[in-house]
C-alpha positions as a Markdown table, in Angstrom:
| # | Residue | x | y | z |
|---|---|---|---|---|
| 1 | Unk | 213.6 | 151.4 | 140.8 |
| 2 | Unk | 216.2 | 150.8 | 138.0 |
| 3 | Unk | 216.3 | 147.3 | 139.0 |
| 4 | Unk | 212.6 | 146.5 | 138.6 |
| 5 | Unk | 212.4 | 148.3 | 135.3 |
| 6 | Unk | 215.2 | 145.9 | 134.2 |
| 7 | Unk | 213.7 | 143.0 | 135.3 |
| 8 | Unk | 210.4 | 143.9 | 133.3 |
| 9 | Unk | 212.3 | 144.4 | 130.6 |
| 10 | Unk | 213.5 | 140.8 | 130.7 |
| 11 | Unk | 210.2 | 139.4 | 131.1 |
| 12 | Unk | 208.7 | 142.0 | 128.4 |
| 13 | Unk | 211.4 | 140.2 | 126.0 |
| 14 | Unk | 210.1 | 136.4 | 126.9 |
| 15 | Unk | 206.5 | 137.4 | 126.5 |
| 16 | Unk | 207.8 | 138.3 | 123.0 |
| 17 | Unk | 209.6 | 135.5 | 122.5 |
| 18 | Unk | 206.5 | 133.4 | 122.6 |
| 19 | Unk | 206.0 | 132.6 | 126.9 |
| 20 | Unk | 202.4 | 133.0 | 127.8 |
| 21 | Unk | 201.5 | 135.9 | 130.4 |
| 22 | Unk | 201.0 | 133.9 | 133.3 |
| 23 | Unk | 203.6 | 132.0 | 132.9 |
| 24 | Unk | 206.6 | 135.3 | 132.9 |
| 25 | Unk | 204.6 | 136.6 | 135.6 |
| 26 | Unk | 204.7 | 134.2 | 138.1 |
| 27 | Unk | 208.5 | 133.0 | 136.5 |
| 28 | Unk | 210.8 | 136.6 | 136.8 |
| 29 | Unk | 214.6 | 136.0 | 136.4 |
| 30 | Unk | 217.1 | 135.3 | 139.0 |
| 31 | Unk | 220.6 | 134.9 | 137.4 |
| 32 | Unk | 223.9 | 135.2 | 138.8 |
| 33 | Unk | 227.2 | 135.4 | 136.6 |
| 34 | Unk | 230.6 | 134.0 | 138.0 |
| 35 | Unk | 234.0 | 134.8 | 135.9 |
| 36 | Unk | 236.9 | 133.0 | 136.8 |
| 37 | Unk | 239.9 | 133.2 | 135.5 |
| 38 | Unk | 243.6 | 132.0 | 135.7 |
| 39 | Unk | 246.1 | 134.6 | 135.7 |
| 40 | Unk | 249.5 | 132.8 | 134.9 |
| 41 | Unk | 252.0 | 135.7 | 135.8 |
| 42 | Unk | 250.1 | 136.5 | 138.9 |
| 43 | Unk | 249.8 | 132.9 | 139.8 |
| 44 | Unk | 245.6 | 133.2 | 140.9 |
| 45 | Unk | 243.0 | 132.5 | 140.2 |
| 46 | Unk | 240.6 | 135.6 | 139.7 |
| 47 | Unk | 237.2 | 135.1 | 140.6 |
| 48 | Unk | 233.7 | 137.8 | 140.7 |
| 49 | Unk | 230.4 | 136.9 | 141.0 |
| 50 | Unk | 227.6 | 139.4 | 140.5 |
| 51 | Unk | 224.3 | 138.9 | 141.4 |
| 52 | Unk | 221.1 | 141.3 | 141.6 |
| 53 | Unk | 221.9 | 143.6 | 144.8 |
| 54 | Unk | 218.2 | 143.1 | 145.8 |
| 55 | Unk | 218.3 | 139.3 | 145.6 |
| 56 | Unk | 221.5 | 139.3 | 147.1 |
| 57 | Unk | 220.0 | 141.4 | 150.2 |
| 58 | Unk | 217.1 | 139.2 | 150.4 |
| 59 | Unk | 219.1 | 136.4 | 150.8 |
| 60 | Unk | 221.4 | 137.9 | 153.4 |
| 61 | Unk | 218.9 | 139.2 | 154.8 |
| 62 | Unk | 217.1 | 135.9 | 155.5 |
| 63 | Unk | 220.1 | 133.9 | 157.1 |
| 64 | Unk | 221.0 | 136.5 | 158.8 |
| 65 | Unk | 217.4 | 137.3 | 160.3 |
| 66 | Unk | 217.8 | 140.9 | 159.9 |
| 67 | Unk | 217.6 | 143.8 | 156.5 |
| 68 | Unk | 220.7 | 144.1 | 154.7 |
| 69 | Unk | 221.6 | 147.5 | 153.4 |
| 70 | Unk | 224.8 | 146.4 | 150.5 |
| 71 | Unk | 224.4 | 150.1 | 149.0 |
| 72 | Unk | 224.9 | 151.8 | 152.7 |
| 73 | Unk | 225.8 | 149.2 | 154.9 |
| 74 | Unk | 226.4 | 150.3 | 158.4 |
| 75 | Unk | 229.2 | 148.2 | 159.2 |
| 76 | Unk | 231.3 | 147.7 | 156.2 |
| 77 | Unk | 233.6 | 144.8 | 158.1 |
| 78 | Unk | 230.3 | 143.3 | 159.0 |
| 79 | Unk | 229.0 | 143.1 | 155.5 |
| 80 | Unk | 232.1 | 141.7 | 153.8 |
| 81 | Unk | 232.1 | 139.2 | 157.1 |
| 82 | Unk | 228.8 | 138.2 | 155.6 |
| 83 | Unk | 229.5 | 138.6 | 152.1 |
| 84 | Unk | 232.7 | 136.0 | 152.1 |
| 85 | Unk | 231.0 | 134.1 | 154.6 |
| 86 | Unk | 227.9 | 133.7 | 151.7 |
| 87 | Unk | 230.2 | 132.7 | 149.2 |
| 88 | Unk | 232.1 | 130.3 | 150.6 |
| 89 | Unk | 229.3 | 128.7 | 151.8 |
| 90 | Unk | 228.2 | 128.6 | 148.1 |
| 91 | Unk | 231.1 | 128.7 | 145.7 |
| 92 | Unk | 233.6 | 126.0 | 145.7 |
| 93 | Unk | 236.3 | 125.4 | 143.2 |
| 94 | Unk | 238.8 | 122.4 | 142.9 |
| 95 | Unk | 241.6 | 122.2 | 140.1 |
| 96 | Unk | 243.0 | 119.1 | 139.6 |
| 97 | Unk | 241.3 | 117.8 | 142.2 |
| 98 | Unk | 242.4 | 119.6 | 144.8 |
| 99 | Unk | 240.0 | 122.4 | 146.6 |
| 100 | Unk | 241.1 | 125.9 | 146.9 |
| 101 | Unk | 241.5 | 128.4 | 149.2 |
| 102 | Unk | 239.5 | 131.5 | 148.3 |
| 103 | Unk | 240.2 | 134.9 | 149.5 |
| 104 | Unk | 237.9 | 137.5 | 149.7 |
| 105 | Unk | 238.7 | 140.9 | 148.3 |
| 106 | Unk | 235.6 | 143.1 | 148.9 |
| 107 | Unk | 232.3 | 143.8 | 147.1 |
| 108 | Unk | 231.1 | 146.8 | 145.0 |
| 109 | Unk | 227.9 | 148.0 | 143.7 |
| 110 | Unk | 227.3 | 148.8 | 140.1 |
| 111 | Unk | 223.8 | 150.1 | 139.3 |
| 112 | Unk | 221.0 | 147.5 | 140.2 |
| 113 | Unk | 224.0 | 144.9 | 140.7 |
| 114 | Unk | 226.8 | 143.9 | 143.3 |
| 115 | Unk | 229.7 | 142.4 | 142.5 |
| 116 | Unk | 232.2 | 140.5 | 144.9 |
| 117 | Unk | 235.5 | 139.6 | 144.4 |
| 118 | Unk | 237.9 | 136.5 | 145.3 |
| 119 | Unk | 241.3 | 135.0 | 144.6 |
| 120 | Unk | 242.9 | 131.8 | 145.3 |
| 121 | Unk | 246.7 | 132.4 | 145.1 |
| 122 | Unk | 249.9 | 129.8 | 144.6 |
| 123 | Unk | 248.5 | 128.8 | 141.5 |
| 124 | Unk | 251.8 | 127.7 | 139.9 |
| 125 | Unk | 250.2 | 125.6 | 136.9 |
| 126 | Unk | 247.3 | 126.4 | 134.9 |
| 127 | Unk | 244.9 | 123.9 | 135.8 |
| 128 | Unk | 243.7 | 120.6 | 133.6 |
| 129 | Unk | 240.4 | 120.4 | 135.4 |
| 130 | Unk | 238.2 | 123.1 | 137.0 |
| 131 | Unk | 235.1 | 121.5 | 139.1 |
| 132 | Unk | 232.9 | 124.3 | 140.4 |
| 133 | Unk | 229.9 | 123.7 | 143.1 |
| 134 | Unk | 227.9 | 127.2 | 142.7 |
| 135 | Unk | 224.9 | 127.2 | 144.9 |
| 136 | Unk | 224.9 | 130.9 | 145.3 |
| 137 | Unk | 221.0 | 132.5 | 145.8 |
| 138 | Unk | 219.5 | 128.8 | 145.6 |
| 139 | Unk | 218.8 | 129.0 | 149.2 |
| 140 | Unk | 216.4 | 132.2 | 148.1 |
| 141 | Unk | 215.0 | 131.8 | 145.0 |
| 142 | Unk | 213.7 | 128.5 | 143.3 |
| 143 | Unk | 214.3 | 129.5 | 139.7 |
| 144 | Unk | 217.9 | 130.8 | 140.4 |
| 145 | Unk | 220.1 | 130.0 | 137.3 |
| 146 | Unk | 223.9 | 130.5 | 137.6 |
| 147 | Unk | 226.0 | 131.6 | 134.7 |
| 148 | Unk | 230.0 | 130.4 | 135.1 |
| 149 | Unk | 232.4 | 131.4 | 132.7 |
| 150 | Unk | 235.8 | 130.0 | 133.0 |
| 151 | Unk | 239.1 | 131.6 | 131.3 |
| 152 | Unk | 242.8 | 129.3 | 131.4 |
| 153 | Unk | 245.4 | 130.2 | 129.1 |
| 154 | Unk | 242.9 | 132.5 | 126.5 |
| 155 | Unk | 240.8 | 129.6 | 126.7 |
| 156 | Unk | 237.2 | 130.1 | 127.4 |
| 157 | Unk | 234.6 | 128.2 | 128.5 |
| 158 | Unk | 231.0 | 128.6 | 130.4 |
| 159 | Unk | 228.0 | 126.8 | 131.5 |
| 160 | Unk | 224.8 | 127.2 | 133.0 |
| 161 | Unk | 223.5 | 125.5 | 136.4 |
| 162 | Unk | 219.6 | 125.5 | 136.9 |
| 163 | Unk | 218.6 | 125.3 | 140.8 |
| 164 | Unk | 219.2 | 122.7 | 142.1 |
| 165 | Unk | 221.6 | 121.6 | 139.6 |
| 166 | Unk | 225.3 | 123.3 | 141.4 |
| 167 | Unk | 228.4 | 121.1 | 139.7 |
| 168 | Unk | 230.0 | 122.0 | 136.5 |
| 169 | Unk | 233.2 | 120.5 | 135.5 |
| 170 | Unk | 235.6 | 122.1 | 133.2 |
| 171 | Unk | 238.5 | 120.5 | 130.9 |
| 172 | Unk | 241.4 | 122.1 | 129.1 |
């Protein structure tokens, strides 16, 4: 419930901000957010995504042909299994050029949203160049817009991919 009065909320503010009726109505938002950041004494890279948990179960739920319950799930190996699985299917990251490994470390839900969490480790340099492929929810929702913000050294950057749009390239 709390997550469709949010998402009314949002499209109460663009009819105020001058968007016709019909066109917020048949346009809600789909958003993810995606933090990354290097950790120099740790050596990782730190990496959550959160995404709507409804949107995220829709889309689960349609690869894997079945409802997906993120709240309560029955199995929770099962659900990370499909969790990482998601992600890396839709969330790569290269510094320097080189792709990295990610590992998953588990999901959580936080009111209307879920949030997942990955590291790549052995990151003995902070990177020149991040190149990140973010697909995540494009497979479910037309008008999926992914937020990346990107941290090395205190350094922050970020960026905003509209489906289909899924590369963003960083410099520091």
């Amino acid at each position: 419930m709390a997550i469709l009065l949010y998402k009314w909320s949002l499209l109460l503010h663009c009819l105020l901000a001058g968007h016709s009726h019909s066109e917020t109505l048949l346009h809600p938002l789909y958003i993810s957010v995606t933090e990354i950041s290097y950790n120099a004494s740790d050596k990782t890279l730190e990496i959550s995504c959160k995404m709507f948990t409804d949107d995220f179960e829709n889309a689960l739920g349609a690869i894997h042909h079945t409802k997906i319950d993120l709240t309560h799930p029955k199995d929770k190996d099962i659900a990370n299994e499909q969790v990482f699985n998601y992600l890396k299917n839709n969330l790569r990251i290269a510094l320097d050029g080189k792709p990295v490994n990610l590992e998953f470390l588990g999901f959580e839900k936080e009111k209307d949203a879920t949030w997942s969490y990955l590291q790549a480790s052995n990151i003995t340099k902070a990177p020149s160049v991040v190149e990140i492929q973010n697909s995540i929810l494009y497979d479910a929702f037309n008008e999926q817009m992914n937020l990346i913000h990107i941290t090395v050294n205190g350094k922050r950057k970020s960026t905003r991919l509209d489906n289909p749009e899924k590369n963003a390239k960083f410099q520091f």
